[in-house]
C-alpha positions in Angstrom: -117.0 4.7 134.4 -114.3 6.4 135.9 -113.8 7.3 139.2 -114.3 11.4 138.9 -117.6 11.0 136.5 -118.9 8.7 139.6 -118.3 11.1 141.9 -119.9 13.7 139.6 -123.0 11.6 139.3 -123.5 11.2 142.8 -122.9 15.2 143.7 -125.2 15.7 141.2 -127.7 13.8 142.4 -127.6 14.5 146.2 -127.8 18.3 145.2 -130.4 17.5 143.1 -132.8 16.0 146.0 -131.2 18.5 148.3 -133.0 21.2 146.1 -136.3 19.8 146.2 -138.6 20.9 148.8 -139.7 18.5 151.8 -143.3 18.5 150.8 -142.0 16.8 147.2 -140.0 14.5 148.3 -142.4 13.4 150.8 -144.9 13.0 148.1 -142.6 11.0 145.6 -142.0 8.8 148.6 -145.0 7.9 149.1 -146.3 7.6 145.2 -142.9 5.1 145.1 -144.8 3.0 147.7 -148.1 3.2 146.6 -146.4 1.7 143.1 -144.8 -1.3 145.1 -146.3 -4.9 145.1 -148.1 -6.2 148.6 -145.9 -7.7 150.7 -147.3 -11.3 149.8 -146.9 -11.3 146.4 -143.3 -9.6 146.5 -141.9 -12.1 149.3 -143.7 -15.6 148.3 -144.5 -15.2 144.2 -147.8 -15.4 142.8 -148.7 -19.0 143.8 -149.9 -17.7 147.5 -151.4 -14.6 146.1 -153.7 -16.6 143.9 -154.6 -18.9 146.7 -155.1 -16.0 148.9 -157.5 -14.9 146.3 -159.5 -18.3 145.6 -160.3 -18.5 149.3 -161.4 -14.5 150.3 -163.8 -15.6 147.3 -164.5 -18.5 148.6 -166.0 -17.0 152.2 -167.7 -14.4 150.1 -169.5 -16.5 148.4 -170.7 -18.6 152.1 -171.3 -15.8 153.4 -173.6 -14.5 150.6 -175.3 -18.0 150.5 -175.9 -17.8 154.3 -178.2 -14.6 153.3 
């Protein structure tokens, strides 16, 4: 890609969002988090977030025992 057609892009896309009004692009923001993995799973892999898992189950189930 050439130097101008970069350029180009980019102007495009910065009028692009410039054109948009706050409200929408307050609301794609936050739909683009929403989407996004937790925190655990995207740092650490699944191996904690399964674990994490096992034992919230596991104190459920103590807890419904304890009843």
């Amino acid at each position: 890609m050439k130097t101008n057609d970069y350029v180009k892009y980019v102007t495009q896309t910065v009028v692009q969002y410039i054109d948009q009004p706050k409200d929408e692009r307050r609301k794609l923001r936050q739909e683009k988090k929403d989407r996004r993995a937790t925190f655990m799973y995207r740092w650490f892999g699944i191996i904690p977030y399964v674990l994490m898992l096992k034992l919230r189950e596991r104190r459920e189930q103590k807890v419904r025992e304890a009843d």
